[in-house]
Residue, then its C-alpha position, 0 to 999 in steps of 0.5 A: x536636264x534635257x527634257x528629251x532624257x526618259x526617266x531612267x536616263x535621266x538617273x544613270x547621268x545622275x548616277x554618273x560620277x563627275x570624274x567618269x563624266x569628265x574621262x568620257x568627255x576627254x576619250x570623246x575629244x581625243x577621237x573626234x581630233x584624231x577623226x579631223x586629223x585624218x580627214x584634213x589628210x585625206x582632204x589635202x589638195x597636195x596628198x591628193x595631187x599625188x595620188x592621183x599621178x601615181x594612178x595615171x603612171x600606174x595605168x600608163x605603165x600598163x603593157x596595152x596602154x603603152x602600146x595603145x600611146x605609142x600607137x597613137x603617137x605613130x600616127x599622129x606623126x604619120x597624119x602631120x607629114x602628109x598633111x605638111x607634104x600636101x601643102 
């Protein structure tokens, strides 16, 4: 038994039955599985691929930003045609 266990510990795990042990070790496990499940999902380059075009079509689609990007746009256009004319 773990030296590091004070004394009183030492009697409860002694005091435990086998089978409480065992449905614990069980619950234990069942948890832990359900823990790397979630973060294997979480962690998945193909969810968070996703997740992230969602966010930039999110902000994209917001009324200033539209109107900033085609602002933009306008005049990138704007500066080519003079600089193409110039030549």
């Amino acid at each position: 038994m773990a030296s590091w266990l004070t004394a009183e510990a030492r009697t409860n795990v002694v005091d435990r039955d086998p089978e409480l042990i065992k449905l614990d070790i069980a619950a234990a496990r069942e948890q832990l599985a359900l823990t790397v499940d979630s973060l294997a999902e979480r962690a998945n380059p193909q969810r968070l691929t996703e997740d992230l075009k969602s966010a930039v079509l999110r902000f994209v689609k917001q009324p200033a930003v539209t109107a900033t990007l085609v602002g933009m746009g306008t005049l990138t256009v704007v500066i080519l045609i003079r600089g193409i004319r110039r030549r």
